[in-house]
C-alpha positions in Angstrom: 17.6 23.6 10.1 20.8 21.8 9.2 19.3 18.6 9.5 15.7 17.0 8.6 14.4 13.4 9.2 12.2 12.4 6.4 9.8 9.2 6.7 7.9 8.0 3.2 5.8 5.4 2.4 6.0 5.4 -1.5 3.1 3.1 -2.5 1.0 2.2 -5.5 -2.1 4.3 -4.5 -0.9 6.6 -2.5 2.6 8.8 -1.4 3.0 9.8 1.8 5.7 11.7 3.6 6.3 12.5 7.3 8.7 15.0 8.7 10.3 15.1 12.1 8.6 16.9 14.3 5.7 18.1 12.1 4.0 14.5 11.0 2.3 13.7 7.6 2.7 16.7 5.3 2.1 14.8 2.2 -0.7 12.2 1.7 -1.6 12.3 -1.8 -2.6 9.7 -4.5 0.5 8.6 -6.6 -0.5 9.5 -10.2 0.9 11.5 -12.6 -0.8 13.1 -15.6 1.4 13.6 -18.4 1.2 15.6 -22.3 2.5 13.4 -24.8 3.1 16.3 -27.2 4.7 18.5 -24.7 6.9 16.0 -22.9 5.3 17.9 -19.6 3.5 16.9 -16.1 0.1 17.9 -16.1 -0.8 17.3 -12.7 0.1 14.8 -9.9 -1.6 13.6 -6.8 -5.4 14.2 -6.5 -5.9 16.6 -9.6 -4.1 13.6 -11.7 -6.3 11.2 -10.2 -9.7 13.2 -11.2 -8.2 12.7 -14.6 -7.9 9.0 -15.0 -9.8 7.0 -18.0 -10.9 10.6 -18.6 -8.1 11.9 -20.5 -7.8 12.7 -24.5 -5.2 11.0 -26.2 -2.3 13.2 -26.0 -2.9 12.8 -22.1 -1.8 10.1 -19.9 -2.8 9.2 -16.3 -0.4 6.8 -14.8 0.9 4.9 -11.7 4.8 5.5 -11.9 4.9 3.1 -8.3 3.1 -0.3 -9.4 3.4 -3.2 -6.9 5.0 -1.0 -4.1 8.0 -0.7 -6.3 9.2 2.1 -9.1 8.3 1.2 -12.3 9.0 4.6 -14.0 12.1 5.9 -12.3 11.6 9.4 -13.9 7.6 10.5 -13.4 8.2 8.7 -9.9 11.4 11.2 -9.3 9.3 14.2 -10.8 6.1 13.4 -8.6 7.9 13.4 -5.5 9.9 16.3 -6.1 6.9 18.1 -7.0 5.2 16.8 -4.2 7.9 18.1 -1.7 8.0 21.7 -3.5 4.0 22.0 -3.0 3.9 21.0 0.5 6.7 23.0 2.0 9.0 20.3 2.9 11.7 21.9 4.6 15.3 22.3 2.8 18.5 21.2 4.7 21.8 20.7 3.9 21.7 17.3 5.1 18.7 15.1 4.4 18.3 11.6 6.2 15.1 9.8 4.5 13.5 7.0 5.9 12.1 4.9 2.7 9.5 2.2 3.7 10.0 -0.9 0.9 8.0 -4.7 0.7 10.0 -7.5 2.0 11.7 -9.7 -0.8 12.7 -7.7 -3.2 15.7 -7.5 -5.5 18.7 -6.2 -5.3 18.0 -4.1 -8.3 15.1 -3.0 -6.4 16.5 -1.9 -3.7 19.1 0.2 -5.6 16.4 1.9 -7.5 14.6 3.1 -4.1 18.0 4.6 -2.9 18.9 6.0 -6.3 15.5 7.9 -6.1 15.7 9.5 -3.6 19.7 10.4 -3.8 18.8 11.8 -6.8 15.5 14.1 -5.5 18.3 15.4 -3.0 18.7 13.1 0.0 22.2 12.9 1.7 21.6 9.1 3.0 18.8 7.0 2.1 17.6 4.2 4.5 15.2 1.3 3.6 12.3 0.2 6.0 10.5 -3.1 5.7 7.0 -2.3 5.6 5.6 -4.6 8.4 8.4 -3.6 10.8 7.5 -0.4 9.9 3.6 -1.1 10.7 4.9 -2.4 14.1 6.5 0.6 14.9 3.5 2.8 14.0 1.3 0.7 16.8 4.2 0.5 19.7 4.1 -3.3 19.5 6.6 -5.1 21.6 8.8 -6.6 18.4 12.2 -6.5 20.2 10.8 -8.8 22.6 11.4 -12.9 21.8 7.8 -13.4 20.7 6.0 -13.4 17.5 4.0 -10.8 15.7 2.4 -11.8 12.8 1.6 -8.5 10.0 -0.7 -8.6 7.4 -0.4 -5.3 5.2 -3.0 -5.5 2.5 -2.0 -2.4 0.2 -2.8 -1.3 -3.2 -0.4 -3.0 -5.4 0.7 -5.9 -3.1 0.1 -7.8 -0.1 2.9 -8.1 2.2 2.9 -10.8 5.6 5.7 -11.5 7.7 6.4 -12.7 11.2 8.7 -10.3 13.5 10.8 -11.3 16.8 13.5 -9.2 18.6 13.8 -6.2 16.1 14.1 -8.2 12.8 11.7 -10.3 10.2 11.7 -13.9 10.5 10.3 -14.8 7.4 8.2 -12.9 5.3 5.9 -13.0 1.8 4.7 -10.9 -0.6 2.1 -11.7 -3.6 1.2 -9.0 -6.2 -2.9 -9.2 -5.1 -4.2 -6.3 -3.3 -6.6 -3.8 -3.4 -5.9 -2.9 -7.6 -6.9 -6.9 -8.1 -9.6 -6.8 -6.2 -10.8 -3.6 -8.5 -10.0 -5.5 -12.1 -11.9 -8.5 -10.4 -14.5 -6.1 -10.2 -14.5 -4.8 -13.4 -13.5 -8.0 -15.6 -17.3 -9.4 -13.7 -19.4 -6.4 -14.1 -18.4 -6.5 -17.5 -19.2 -10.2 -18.3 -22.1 -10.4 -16.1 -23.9 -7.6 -16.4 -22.5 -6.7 -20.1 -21.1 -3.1 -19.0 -17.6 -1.6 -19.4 -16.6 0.7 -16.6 -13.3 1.9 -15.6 -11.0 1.9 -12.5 -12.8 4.4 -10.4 -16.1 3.0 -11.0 -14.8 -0.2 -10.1 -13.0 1.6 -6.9 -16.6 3.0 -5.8 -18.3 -0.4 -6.1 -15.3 -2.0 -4.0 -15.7 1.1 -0.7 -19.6 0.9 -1.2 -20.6 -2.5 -1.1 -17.4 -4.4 -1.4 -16.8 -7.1 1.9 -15.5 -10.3 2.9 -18.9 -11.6 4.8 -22.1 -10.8 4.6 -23.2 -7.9 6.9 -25.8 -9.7 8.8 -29.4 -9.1 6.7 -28.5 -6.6 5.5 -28.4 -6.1 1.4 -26.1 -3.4 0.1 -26.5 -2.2 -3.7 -25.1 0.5 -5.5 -26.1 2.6 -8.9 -23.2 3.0 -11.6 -22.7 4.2 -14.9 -21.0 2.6 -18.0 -20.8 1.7 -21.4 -22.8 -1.5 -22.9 -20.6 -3.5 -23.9 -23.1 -4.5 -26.7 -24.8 -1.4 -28.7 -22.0 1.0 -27.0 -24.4 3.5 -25.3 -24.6 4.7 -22.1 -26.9 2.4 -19.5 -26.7 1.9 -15.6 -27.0 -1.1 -13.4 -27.4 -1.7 -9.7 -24.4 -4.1 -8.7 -25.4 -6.0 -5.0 -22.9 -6.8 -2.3 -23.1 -10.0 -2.5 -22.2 -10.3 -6.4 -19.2 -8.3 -5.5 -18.4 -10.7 -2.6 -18.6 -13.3 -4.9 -16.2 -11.9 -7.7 -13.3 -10.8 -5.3 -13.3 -14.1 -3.2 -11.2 -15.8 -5.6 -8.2 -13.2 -4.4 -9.1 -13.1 -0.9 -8.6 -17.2 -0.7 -5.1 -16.3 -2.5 -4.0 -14.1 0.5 -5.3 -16.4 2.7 -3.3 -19.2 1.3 -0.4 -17.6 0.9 -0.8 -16.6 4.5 -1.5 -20.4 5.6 2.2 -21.1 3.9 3.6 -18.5 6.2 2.2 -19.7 9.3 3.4 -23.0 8.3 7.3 -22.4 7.3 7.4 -20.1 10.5 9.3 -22.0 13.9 7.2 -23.8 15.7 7.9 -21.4 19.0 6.8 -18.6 17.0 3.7 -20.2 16.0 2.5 -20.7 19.8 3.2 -16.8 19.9 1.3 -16.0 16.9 -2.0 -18.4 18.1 -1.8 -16.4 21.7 -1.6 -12.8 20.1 -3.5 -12.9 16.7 -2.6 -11.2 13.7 -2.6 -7.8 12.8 -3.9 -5.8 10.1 -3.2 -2.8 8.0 -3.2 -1.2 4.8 -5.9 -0.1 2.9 -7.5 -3.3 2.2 -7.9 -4.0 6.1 -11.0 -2.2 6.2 -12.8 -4.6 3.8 -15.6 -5.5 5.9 -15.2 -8.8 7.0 -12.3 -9.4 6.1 -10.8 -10.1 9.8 -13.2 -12.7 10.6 -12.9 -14.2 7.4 -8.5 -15.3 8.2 -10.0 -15.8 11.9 -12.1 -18.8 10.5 -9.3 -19.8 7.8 -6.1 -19.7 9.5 -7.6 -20.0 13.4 -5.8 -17.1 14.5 -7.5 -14.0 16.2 -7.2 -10.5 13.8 -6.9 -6.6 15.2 -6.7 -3.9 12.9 -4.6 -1.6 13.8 -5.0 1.9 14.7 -5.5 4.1 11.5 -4.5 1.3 9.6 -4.3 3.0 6.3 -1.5 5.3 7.4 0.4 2.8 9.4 3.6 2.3 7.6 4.5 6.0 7.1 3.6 6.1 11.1 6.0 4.0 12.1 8.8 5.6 9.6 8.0 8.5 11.3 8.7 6.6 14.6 12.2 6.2 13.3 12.5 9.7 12.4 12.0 11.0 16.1 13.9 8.4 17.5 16.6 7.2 14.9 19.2 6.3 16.9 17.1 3.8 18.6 16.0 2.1 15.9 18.9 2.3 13.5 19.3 -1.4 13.9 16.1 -2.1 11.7 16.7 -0.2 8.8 18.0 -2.1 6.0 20.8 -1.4 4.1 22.2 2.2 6.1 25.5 1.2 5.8 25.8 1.1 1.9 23.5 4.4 1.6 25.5 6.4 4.4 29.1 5.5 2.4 27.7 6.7 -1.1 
């Protein structure tokens, strides 16, 4: 093979790579676990995520990728590279990678996506908006001259925009996702009911009992295990749905807003478009229950998740990958990557 079509979706929670004409090969949490004596990685993906808050001090657990963007250039370059080795990614002598970003980001940004992967090996390194990238995934008609309106509710950050004829209209992004709505979590459960708990805990409470609405009569609880937070012992509670609806509202109304400012700056045309065909949602944080019916009664708009919303955006960069030359036009920032 003297030619491979990689497509990755490098986000906060999780990495995920497709190759052309095998699919998702890599769909792994992106942590690293790293020894502080021996300056070496311990583990990544899921063995490093077993480890976090559970590590001795000379240990660290950590998110190299925090609000969809690097924020340690090196453990992200080691993770991915040893990411790639363990899953067989196929070598080539010429390497085209598909690199799904957020809209609005920095220049500087931008240049530390491409230098990352240059320097894991790839030969030309093309960006992908992530909501153009959703649309691809679920074959939605965005060359056409009608709206689309995206809602991608991820780990580290919540991105929206509005597409028309192959390109973004106008977009937003705000750092409150599915990682807020876990310290909400665990900032309440440790004022309220006096108990210190870490991120995984707080991640169990949010995928057992965590929603938007109420679920009809029914009244969810869960059983969790902490610290007291006053004599420092070991004690369990029973945390109920609706306490937890109650502490991550707050950042739900702040995506909603933020999403009531899009629909407001966006053309008027495009508007009309957006009221006939709803919005759409994906990302992690789509599957909150309730959650659709909750923007349906804020913003007036209908809501469809889309199909296997979580893996959405490295879907559709794996839509590029089989057909590249057709949808070269929506990759941002080719020209610069393919002259370096």
């Amino acid at each position: 093979m003297y030619r491979k079509y990689l497509g990755i979706d490098l986000g906060t929670d999780n990495t995920r790579i497709y190759v052309k004409g095998k699919g998702v090969i890599v769909n792994q949490p992106s942590i690293v676990s790293f020894n502080n004596r021996t300056n070496r990685i311990v583990a990544v993906g899921t063995r490093a995520k077993e480890m976090l808050a559970r590590t001795p001090s000379h240990i660290t657990a950590m998110h190299p990728i925090e609000n969809g963007v690097t924020a340690d250039f090196d453990m992200a370059k080691e993770m991915i590279r040893m990411f790639m080795e363990h899953n067989g990614v196929p070598w080539s002598f010429l390497t085209e990678a598909i690199v799904t970003v957020p809209t609005n980001l920095t220049e500087v940004e931008r240049k530390s996506a491409v230098d990352l992967f240059k320097e894991i090996g790839a030969n030309h390194v093309h960006l992908l908006q992530q909501p153009l990238a959703a649309a691809f995934s679920n074959r939605l008609e965005v060359y056409e001259p009608s709206a689309r309106l995206i809602l991608d509710i991820g780990a580290g950050s919540t991105d929206m925009a509005v597409i028309s004829m192959g390109g973004i209209v106008i977009s937003r992004r705000i750092k409150i996702a599915g990682n807020r709505f876990n310290a909400d979590i665990m900032r309440n459960v440790r004022d309220a009911l006096h108990l210190e708990i870490g991120e995984p805990t707080a991640e169990k409470i949010k995928l057992s009992v965590g929603s938007a609405r109420p679920k009809g009569n029914t009244h969810l609880e869960v059983a969790i295990r902490g610290r007291d937070a006053v004599s420092g012992l070991p004690r369990e509670e029973r945390v109920k749905d609706s306490s937890v609806r109650e502490w991550i509202m707050p950042s739900l109304k702040k995506i909603i807003e933020t999403m009531k400012t899009l629909v407001e700056a966006t053309p008027a045309e495009l508007v009309g478009d957006i009221y006939k065909d709803g919005c759409y949602l994906c990302g992690g944080g789509s599957l909150l229950f309730g959650l659709g019916g909750l923007i349906e009664r804020e913003v007036g708009v209908k809501v469809q998740i889309m199909e296997e919303p979580m893996t959405s955006v490295v879907r559709g960069a794996g839509v590029v990958t089989e057909h590249f030359d057709a949808y070269r036009l929506a990759l941002e920032g080719p020209a610069q990557a393919v002259e370096a």
